[in-house]
KEVEXDO-263548 format. One line per field, with one value per residue (C-alpha): residue number from 1; residue in one letter; chain; x, y, z. Coordinates in nm, 4 decimals, padded with zeros to 6 digits. Layout:
num = c(NUM | ...) .
residu = c(a | ...) .
chaine = c(A | ...) .
east = c(X | ...) .
north = c(Y | ...) .
up = c(Z | ...) .
***
This chain:
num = c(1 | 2 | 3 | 4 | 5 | 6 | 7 | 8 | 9 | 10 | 11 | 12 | 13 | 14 | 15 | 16 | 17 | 18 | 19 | 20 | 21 | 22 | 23 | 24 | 25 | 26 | 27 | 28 | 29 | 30 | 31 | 32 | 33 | 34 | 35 | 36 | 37 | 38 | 39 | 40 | 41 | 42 | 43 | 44 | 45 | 46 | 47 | 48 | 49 | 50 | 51 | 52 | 53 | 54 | 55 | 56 | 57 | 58 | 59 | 60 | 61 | 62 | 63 | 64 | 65 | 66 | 67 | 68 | 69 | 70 | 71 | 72 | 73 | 74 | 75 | 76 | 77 | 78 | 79 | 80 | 81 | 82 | 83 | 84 | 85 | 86 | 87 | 88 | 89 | 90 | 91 | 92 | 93 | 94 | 95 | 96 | 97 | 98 | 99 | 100 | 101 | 102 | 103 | 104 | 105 | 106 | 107 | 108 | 109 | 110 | 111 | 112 | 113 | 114 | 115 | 116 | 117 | 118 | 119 | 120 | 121 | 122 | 123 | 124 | 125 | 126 | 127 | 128 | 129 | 130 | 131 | 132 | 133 | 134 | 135 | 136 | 137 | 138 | 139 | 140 | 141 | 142 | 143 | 144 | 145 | 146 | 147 | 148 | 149 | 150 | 151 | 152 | 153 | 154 | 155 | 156 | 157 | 158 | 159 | 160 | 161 | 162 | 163 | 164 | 165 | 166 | 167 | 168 | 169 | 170 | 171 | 172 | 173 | 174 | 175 | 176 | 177 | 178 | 179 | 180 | 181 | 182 | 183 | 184 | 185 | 186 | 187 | 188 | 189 | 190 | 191 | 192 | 193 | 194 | 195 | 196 | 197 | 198 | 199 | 200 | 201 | 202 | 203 | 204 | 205 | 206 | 207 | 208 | 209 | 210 | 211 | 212 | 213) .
residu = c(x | x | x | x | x | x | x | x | x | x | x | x | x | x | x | x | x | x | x | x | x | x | x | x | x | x | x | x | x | x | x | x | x | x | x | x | x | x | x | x | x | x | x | x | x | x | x | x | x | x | x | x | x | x | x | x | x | x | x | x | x | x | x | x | x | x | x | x | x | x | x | x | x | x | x | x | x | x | x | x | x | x | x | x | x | x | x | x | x | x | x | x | x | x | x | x | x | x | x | x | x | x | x | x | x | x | x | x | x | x | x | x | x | x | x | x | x | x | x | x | x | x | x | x | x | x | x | x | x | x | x | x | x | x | x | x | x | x | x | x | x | x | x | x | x | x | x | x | x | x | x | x | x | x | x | x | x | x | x | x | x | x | x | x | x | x | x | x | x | x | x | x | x | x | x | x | x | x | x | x | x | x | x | x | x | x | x | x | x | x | x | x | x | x | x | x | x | x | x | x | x | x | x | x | x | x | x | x | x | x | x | x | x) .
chaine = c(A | A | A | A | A | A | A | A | A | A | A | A | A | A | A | A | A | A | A | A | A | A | A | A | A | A | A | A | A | A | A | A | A | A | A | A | A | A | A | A | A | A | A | A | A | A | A | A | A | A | A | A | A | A | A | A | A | A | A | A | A | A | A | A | A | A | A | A | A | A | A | A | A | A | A | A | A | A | A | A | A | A | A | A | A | A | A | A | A | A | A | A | A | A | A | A | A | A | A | A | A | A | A | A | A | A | A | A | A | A | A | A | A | A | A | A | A | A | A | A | A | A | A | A | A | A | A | A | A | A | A | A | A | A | A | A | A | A | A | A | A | A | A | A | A | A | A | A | A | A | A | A | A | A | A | A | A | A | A | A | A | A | A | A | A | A | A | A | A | A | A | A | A | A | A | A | A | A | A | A | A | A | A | A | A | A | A | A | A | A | A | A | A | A | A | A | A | A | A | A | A | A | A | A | A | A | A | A | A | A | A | A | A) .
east = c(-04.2857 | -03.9290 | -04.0838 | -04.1784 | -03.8405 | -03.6683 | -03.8644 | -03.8210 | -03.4432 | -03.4313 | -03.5916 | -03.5086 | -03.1325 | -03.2371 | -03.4048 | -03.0404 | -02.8929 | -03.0939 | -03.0993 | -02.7117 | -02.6178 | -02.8861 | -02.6592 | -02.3566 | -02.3960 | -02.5764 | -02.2856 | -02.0251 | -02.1937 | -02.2512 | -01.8801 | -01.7294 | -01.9505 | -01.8612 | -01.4752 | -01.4883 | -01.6593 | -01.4527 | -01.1122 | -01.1992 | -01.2956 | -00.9471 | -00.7420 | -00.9445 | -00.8961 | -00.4349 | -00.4961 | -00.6794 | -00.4134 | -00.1273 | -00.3101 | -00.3032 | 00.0523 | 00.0107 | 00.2716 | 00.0276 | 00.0989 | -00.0499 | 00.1041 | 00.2429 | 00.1509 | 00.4518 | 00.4487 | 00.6727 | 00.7537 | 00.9314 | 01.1434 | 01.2191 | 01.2860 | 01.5140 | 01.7491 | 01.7900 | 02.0418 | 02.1110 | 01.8644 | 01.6112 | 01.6900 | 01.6190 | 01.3523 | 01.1690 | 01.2133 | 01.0897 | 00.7687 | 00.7742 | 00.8115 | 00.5155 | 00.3200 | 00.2393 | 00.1344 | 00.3112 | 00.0967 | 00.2952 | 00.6629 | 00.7379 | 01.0445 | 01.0600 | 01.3201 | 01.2995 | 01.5290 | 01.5757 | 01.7452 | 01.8159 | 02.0150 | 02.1298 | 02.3185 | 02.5567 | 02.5779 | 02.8816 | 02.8316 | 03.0751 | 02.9740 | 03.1086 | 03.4034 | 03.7652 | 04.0793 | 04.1937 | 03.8407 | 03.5211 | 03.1873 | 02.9417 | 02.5617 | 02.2864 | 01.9701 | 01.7595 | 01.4020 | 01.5390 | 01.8856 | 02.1184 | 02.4973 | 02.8128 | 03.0777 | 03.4157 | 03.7031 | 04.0506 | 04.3480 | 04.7324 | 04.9908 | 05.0123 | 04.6558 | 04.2677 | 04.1293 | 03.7238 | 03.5626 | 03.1914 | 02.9015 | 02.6104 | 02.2821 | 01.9657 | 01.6183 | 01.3320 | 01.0261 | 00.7628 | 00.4331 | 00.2688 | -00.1149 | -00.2336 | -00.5992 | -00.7187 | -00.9185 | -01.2528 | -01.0832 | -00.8798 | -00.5894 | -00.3313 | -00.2833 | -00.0130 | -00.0172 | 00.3210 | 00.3979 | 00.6591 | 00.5560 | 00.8610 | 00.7731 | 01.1197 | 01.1424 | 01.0613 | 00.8986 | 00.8993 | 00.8175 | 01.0309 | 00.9095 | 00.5626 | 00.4412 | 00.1989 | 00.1220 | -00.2332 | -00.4460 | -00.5983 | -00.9649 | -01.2202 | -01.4259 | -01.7853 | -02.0359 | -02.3839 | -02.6199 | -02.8432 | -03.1415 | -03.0982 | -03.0083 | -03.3295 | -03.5166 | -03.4183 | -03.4809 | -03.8096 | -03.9542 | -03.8296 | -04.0224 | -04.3356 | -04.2843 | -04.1949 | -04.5540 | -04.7220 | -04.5607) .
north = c(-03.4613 | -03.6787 | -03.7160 | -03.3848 | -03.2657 | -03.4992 | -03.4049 | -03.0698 | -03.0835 | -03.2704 | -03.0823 | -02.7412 | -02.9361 | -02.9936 | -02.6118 | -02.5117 | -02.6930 | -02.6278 | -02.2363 | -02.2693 | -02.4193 | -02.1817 | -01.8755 | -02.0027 | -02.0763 | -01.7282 | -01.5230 | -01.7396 | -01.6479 | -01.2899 | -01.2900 | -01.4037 | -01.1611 | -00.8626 | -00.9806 | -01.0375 | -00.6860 | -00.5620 | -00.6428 | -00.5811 | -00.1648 | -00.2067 | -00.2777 | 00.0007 | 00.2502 | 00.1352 | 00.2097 | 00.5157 | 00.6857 | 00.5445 | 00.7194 | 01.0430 | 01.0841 | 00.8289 | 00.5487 | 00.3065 | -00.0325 | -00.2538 | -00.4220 | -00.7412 | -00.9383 | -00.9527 | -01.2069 | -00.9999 | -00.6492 | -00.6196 | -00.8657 | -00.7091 | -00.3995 | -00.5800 | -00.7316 | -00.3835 | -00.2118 | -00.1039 | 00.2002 | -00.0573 | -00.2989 | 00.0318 | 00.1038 | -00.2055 | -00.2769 | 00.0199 | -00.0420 | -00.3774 | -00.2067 | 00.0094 | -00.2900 | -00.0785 | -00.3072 | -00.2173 | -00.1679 | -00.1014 | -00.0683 | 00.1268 | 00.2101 | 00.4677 | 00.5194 | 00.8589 | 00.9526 | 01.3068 | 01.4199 | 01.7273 | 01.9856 | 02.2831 | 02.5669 | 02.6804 | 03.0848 | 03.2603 | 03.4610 | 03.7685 | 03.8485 | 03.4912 | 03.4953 | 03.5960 | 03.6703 | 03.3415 | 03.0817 | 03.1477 | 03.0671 | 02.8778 | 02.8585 | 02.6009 | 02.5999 | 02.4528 | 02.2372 | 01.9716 | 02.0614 | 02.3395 | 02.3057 | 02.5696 | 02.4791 | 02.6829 | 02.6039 | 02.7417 | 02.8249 | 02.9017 | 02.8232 | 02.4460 | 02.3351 | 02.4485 | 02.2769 | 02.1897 | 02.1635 | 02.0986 | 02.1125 | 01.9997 | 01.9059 | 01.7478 | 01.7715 | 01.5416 | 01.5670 | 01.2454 | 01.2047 | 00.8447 | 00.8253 | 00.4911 | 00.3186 | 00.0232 | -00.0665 | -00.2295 | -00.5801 | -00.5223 | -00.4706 | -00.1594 | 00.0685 | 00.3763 | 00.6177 | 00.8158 | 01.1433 | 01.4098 | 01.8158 | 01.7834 | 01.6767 | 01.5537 | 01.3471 | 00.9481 | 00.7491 | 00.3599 | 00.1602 | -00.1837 | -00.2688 | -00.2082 | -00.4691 | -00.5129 | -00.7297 | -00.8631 | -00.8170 | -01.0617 | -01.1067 | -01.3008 | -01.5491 | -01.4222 | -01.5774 | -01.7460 | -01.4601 | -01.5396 | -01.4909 | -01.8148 | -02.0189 | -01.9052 | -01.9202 | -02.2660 | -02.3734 | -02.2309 | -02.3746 | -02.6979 | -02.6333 | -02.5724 | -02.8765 | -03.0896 | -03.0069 | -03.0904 | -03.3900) .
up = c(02.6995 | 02.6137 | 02.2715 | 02.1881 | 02.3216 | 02.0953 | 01.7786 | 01.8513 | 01.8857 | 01.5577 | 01.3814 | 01.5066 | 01.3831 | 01.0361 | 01.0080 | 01.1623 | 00.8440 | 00.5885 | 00.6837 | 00.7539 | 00.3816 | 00.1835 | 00.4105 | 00.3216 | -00.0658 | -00.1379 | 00.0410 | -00.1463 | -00.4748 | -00.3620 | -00.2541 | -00.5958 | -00.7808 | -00.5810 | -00.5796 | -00.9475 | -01.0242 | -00.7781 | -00.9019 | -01.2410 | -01.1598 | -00.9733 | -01.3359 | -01.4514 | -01.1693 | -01.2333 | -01.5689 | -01.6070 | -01.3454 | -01.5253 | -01.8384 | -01.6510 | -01.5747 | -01.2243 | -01.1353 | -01.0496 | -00.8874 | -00.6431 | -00.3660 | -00.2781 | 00.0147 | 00.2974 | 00.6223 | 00.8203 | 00.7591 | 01.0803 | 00.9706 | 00.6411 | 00.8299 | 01.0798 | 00.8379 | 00.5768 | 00.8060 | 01.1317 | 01.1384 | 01.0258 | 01.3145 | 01.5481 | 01.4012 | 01.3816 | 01.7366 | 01.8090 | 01.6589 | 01.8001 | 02.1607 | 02.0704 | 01.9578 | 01.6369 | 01.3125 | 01.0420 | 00.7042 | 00.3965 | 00.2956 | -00.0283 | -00.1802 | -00.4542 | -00.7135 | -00.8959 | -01.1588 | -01.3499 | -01.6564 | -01.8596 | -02.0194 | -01.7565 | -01.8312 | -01.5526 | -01.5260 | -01.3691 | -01.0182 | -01.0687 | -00.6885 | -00.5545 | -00.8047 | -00.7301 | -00.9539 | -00.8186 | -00.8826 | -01.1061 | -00.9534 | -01.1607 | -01.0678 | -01.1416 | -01.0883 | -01.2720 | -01.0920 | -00.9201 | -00.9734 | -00.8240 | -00.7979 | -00.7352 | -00.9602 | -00.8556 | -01.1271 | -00.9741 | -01.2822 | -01.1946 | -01.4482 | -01.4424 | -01.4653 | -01.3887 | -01.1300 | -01.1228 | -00.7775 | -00.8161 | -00.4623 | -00.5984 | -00.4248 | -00.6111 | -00.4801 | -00.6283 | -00.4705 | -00.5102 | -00.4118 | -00.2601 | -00.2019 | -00.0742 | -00.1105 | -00.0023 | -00.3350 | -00.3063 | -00.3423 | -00.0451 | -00.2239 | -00.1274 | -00.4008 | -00.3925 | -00.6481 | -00.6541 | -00.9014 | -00.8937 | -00.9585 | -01.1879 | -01.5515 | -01.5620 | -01.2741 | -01.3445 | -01.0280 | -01.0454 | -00.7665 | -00.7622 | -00.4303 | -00.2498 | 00.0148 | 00.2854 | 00.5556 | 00.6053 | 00.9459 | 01.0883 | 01.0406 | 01.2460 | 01.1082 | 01.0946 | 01.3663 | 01.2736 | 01.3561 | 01.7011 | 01.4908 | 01.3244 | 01.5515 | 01.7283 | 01.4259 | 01.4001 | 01.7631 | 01.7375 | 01.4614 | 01.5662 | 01.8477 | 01.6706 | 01.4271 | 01.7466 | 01.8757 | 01.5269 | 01.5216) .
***
């Protein structure tokens, strides 16, 4: 009875090995397949949106974004312990720079004006300003209250590599996006367990071989 235990432990070992390195080599060589295929419709899917008017770019990796946040200013030091309080994980930080330019013509508003100051008027997409210019007999005087409004667009994926993409666009023609700064901090992932099935696979056949032998 000792002796068939002991054969069948051994060999229900070497059937746990042998199933064990044959598992592990195929989904290392499945794994660098699909990563390389992967990545590679990734550069395709940056560059056809870039092709189509997109500002396409995909993030860097961060260790702590909380920490980033922390140290930007005091509203991010709020902020981040906030989060931290929550226990929320952060996922991405993007900044976006958009920049517009153009020729706008400023009209005068005859209702607005007075003897004493013309009112000017833009408004032009993005742009819309009062410009009031005062005149007595010494100089003219040029007051200008202007506000600018650029609207942007961000659309994040998680590509099929695992890596975060944002896409970011303005309605504006004239408005230029650029993205100097896009990070992410990784989760944490669990190491995949050896399925029960093969571990009792392997235990039985040992088992079986143990009584053969």
């Amino acid at each position: 009875m000792d002796r068939t235990l002991s054969a069948s432990v051994t060999a229900a070992t070497l059937i746990f090995l042998v199933l064990l390195f044959w598992g592990v080599q195929g989904h290392r060589e499945a794994s660098r397949s699909g990563l390389r295929a992967d990545s590679l419709a990734t550069e395709i899917l940056i560059e056809r949106a870039r092709a189509d008017g997109w500002e396409a770019v995909a993030a860097d990796t961060a260790a702590q974004l909380l920490e980033l946040l922390a140290a930007s200013d005091s509203q991010g030091a709020r902020l981040s312990r906030e989060i931290e309080a929550l226990r929320a994980r952060p996922v991405s930080r993007t900044v976006v720079v958009a920049s517009s330019e153009g020729d706008s013509e400023a009209i005068r508003d005859p209702e607005a004006s007075s003897p004493d100051s013309t009112i000017y008027r833009v408004d032009d997409g993005p742009l819309s300003a009062a410009i009031t210019a005062w005149s007595d007999s010494v100089l003219s005087r040029l007051h200008i209250d202007w506000h600018l409004e650029i609207s942007a667009e961000l659309f994040h994926v998680e590509a099929p590599d695992r890596r975060l993409l944002v896409f970011a666009r303005s309605p504006d023609p004239r408005v230029r996006l650029s993205v100097p700064t896009f990070e992410y901090q990784l989760p944490v992932i669990e190491r995949p367990r050896l399925p029960w099935r093969w571990i009792g696979a392997a235990l039985a056949g040992g088992y079986l071989l143990g009584r053969v032998f």
